[in-house]
C-alpha positions in Angstrom: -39.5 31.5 -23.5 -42.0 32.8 -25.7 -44.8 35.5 -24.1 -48.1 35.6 -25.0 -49.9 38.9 -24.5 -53.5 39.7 -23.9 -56.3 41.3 -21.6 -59.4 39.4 -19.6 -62.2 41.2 -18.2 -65.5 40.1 -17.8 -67.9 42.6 -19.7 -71.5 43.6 -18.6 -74.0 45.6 -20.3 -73.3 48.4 -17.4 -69.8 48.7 -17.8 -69.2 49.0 -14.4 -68.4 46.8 -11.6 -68.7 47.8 -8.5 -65.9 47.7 -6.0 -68.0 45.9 -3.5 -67.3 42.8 -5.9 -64.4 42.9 -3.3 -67.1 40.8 -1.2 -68.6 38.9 -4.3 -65.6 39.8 -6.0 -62.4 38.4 -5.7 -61.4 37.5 -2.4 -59.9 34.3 -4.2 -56.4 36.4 -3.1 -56.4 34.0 -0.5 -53.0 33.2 1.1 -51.1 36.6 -0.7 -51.3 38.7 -3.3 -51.0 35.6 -5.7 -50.6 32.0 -4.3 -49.2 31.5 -7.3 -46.9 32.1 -10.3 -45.5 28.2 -11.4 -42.6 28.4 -12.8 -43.3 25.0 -15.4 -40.3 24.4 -17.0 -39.5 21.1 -15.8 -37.4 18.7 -16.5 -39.6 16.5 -19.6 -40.6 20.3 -21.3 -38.7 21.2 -24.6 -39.6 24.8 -24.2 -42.1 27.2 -21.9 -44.7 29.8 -23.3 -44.8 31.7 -20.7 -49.0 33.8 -20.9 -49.2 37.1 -19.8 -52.4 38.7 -19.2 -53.7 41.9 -18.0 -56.9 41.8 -15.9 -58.6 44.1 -14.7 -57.9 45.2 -10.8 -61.0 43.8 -9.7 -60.9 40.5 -11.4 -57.3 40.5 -11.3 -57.4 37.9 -7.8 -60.0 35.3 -9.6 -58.0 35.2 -12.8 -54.8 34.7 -10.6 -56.6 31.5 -8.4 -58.0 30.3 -12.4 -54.2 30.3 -13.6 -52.7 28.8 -10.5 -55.3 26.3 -10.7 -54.6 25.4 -14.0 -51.1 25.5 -14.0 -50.6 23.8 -10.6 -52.7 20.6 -12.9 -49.8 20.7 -15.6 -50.6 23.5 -18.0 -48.9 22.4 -21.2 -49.3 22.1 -25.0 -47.7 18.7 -26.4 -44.2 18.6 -24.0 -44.6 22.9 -24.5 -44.9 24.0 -20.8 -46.8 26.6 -19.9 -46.5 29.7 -17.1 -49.4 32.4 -16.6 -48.3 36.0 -15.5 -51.6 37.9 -14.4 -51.2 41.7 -13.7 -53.8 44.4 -12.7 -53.8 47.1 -15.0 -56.3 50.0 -15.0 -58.7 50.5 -17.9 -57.4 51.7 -20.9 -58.3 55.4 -21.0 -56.7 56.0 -17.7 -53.8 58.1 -18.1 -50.0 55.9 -18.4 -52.0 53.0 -19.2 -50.2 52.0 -21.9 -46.8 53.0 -20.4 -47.8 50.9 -17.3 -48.2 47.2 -20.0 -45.4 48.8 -22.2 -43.0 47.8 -18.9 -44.2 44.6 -18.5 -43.8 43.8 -22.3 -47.5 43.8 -22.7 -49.9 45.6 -25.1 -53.2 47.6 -24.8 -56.1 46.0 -25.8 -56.3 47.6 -29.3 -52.9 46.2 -30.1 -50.7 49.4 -29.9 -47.4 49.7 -27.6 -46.6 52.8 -25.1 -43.7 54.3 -24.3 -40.6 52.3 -22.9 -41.4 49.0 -24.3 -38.7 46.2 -23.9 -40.4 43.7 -26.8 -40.6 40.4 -25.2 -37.6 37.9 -26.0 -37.1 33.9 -26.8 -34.8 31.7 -24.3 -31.4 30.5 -25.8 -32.5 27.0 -27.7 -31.6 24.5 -25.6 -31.4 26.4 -22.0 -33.2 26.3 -19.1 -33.8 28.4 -15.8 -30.5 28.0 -13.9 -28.4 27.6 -16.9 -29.3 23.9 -17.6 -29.3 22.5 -21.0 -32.5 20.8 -21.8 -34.1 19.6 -25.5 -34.7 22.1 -27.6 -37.9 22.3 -30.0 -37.4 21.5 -33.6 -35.2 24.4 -35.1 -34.2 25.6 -31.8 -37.8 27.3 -31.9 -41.3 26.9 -30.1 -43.8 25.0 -32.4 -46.3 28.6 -32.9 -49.0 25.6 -32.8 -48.3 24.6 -29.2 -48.3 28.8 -28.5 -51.9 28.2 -30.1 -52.6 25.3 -28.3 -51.5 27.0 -24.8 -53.2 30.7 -25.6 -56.6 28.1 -26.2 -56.4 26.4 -22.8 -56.1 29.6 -21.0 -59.2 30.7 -22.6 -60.8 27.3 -21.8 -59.7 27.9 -17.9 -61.4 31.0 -18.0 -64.4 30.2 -20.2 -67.9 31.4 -19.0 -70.5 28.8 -17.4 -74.0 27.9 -17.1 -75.1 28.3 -13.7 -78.2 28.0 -11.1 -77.7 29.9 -8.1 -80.4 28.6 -5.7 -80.4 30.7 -2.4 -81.4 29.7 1.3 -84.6 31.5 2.6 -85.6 29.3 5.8 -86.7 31.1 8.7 -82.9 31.4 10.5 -81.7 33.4 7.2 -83.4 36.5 9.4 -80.7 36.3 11.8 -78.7 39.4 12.0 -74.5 39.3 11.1 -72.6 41.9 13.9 -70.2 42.0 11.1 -72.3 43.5 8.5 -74.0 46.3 10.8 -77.2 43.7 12.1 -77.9 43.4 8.5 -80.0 39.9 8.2 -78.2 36.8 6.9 -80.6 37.4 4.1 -79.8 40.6 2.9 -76.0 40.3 3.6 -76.5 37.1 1.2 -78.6 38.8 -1.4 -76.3 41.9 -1.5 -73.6 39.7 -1.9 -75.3 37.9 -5.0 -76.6 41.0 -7.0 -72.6 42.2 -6.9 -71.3 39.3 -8.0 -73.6 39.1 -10.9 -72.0 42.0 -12.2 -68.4 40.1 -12.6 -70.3 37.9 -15.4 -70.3 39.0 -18.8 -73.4 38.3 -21.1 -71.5 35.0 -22.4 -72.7 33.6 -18.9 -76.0 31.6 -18.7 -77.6 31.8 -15.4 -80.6 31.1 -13.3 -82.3 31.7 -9.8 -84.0 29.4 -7.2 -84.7 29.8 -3.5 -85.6 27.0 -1.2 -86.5 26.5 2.1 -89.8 23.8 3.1 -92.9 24.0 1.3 -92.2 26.9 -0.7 -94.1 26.5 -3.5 -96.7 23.7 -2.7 -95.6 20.7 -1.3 -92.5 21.4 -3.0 -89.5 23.1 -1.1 -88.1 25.2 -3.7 -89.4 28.3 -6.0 -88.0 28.9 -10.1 -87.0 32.7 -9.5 -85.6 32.9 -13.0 -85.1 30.7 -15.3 -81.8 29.8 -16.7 -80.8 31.8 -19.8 -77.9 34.1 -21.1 -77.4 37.0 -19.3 -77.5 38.7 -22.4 -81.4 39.0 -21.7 -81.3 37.6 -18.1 -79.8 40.5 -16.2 -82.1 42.5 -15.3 -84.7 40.0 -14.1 -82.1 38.4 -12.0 -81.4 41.7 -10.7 -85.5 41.9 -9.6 -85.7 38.5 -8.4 -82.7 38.9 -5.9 -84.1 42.1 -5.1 -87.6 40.6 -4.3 -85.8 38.0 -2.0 -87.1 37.7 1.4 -87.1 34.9 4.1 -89.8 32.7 4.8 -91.2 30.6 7.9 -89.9 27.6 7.0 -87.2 25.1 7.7 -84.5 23.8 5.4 -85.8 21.2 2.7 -81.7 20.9 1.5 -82.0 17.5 0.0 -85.3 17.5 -2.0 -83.7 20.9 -3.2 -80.5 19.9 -4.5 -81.9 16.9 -6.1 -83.7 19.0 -8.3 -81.5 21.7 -9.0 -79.1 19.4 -10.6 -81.3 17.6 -12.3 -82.6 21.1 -14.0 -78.8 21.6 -14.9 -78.3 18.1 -16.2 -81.6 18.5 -18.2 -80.6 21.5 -19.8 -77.0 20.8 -19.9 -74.7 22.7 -22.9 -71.7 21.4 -24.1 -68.3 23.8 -23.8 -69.5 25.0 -20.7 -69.2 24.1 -16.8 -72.7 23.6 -16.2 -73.0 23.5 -12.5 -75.3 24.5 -9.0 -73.9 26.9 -7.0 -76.4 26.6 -3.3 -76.2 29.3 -0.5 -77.1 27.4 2.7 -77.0 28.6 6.4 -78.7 25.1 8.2 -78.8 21.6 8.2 -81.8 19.3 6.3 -84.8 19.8 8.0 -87.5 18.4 6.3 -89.4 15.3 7.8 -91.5 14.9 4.5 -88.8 15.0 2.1 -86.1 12.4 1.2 -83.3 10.9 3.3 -79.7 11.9 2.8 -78.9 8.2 1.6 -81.8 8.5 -0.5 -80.1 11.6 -2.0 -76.7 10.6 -2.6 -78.1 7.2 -3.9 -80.4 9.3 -6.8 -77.2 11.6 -7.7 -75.3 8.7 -8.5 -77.7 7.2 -10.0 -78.1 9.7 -12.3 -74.7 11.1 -13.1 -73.7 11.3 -16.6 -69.6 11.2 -16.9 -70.3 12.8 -20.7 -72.6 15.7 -18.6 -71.1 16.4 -15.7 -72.8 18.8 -13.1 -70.0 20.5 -10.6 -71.7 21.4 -7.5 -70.5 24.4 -4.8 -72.4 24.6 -1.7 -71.6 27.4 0.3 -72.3 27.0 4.1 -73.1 30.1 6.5 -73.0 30.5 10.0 -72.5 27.8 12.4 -75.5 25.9 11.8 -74.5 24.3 8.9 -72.9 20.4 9.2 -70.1 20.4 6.9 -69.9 16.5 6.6 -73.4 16.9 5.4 -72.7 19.1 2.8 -69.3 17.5 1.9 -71.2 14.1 1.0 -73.1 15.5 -1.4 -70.4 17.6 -3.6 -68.2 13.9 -2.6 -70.7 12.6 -4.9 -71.2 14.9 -7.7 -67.8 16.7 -7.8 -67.3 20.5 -6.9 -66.9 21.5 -3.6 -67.5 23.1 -0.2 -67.0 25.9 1.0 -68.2 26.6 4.9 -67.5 30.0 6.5 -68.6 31.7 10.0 -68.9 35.3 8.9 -71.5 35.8 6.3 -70.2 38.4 5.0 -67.3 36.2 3.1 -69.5 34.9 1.2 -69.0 36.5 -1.7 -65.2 35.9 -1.3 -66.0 32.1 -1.2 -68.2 32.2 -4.2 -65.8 33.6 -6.4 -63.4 31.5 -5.1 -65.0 29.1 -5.8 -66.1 29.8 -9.4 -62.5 30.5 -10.2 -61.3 27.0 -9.3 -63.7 25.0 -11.3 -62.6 22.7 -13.7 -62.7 22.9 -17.7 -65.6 22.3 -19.4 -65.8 18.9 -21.7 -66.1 19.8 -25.3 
């Protein structure tokens, strides 16, 4: 086996990220501390490069759910398999940083070694886990182009996205959430939103939109901010959440969603997962908009297999219809995510970012 070392964390222009991210952040720990480490090397694999990377603690949980993902869909480089070991390490200038990698064969981000470090060691040629004999590679050594290959497909698992996060702000978004101190479903949703946009670094292209029935208009949705980089679209995404309020209005989910993705198709970049990411806590209620077969009809209509759109609707409260929702992301690929406590929200979202497919080049 042949390690790979390296470091992921998403950088912002603030450096920091706040711990709250726990909500927004990272809840994607889902069924234990990792629902995952694969060992690959099956039986058709002529060797195993086995990744190991270092994440920071509070992205540590999404990079775990992006690795199980994509190893639990054959992670492998031309018969090469390939294993992802994700550890939470501090920052580097805490003290026994380096010591803390050093153990775990890894490296600090500027390429030196601390103290105690067992350098990483190939398998016998030939062997397996449990003392099998299997096929060696050429030589009795790894191809270094299928370590390339694998080191390049962990980056495209974790590659940054462009994204349109359109938020609910019908009238039953006032409700308060017990759970969250009486705080609206609004402001728990918001707060929620604004944390998690600290997670993405400036490589991420995103947007804002809010909906609810004739919110701008006749029409039932509002362009907070447009989509760009976050590079220069950080702050005013910051203000636009923060000017976020509810409205009077119903839910005009259909009319909404339609044009949401066709705004991401129209725009759509290559390299990237280009998808919708909708914050919901209620059903379609709009008598003037379109139907739901209407909807579902126009999305497949317009889907473009070279342009995909991936789209996550998260559902809040017990209003929402789940089959509703599900028919829509059944359509357009993505998912569903549905939970009773608002304030998991953010544990859904970056669930749900972490799960999402590679990006067609």
């Amino acid at each position: 086996m042949v390690t790979v070392s390296g470091r992921h964390r998403m950088r912002s222009g603030n450096r920091g990220v706040a711990a709250v991210a726990s909500a927004t952040a990272l809840v994607v720990v889902a069924a234990g501390a990792w629902f995952g480490y694969r060992q690959l090397l099956q039986p058709g694999c002529s060797g195993q490069v086995e990744l190991s990377v270092a994440a920071a603690p509070e992205l540590a949980p999404a990079v775990q759910a992006a690795a199980a993902s994509w190893v639990a869909d054959g992670a492998a480089a031309d018969g090469t398999c390939v294993a992802v070991d994700v550890s939470a390490s501090e920052p580097v200038e805490a003290p026994g940083f380096r010591d803390r990698l050093a153990a775990r064969s890894l490296r600090a981000p500027d390429g030196s070694w601390g103290d105690g470090v067992t350098a990483p060691r190939a398998r016998r040629p030939g062997a397996r886990r449990g003392g099998h004999p299997g096929p060696a590679a050429a030589g009795g050594r790894l191809d270094p182009g299928a370590i390339e290959r694998a080191v390049s497909g962990w980056s495209t698992a974790t590659q940054s996205g462009r994204m349109l996060a359109v938020i609910d702000v019908s009238g039953s978004m006032k409700q308060p959430v017990p759970s969250a101190g009486n705080a609206t479903r609004e402001q728990v949703t918001v707060a929620a939103a604004s944390r998690g946009l600290n997670l993405f670094d400036d490589s991420w292209t995103i947007g804002l939109w809010t909906f609810s029935t004739e919110l701008d208009g006749q029409r039932d949705y509002r362009e907070i901010v447009p989509i760009n980089p976050l590079s220069s679209n950080r702050r005013p995404l910051a203000q636009g959440l923060a000017g976020i309020r509810p409205s009077a209005g119903d839910t005009g989910l259909y009319d909404t969603m339609l044009a949401a993705y066709e705004e991401v198709q129209d725009g759509w970049e290559p390299g990237r997962v280009n998808s919708v990411v909708l914050f919901t806590d209620g059903k379609n209620e709009d008598a003037n908009g379109i139907s739901q077969q209407k909807l579902l009809a126009e999305l497949q209509r317009i889907a473009d297999p070279d342009r995909p759109v991936q789209v996550v609707i998260i559902g809040i409260g017990n209003d929402v219809s789940k089959a509703e929702l599900e028919s829509i992301t059944k359509v357009t690929g993505g998912g569903t995510f549905v939970t009773g406590d608002p304030t998991k929200i953010g544990d859904i979202f970056l669930k749900a970012i972490a799960l999402r497919p590679n990006a067609p080049r």
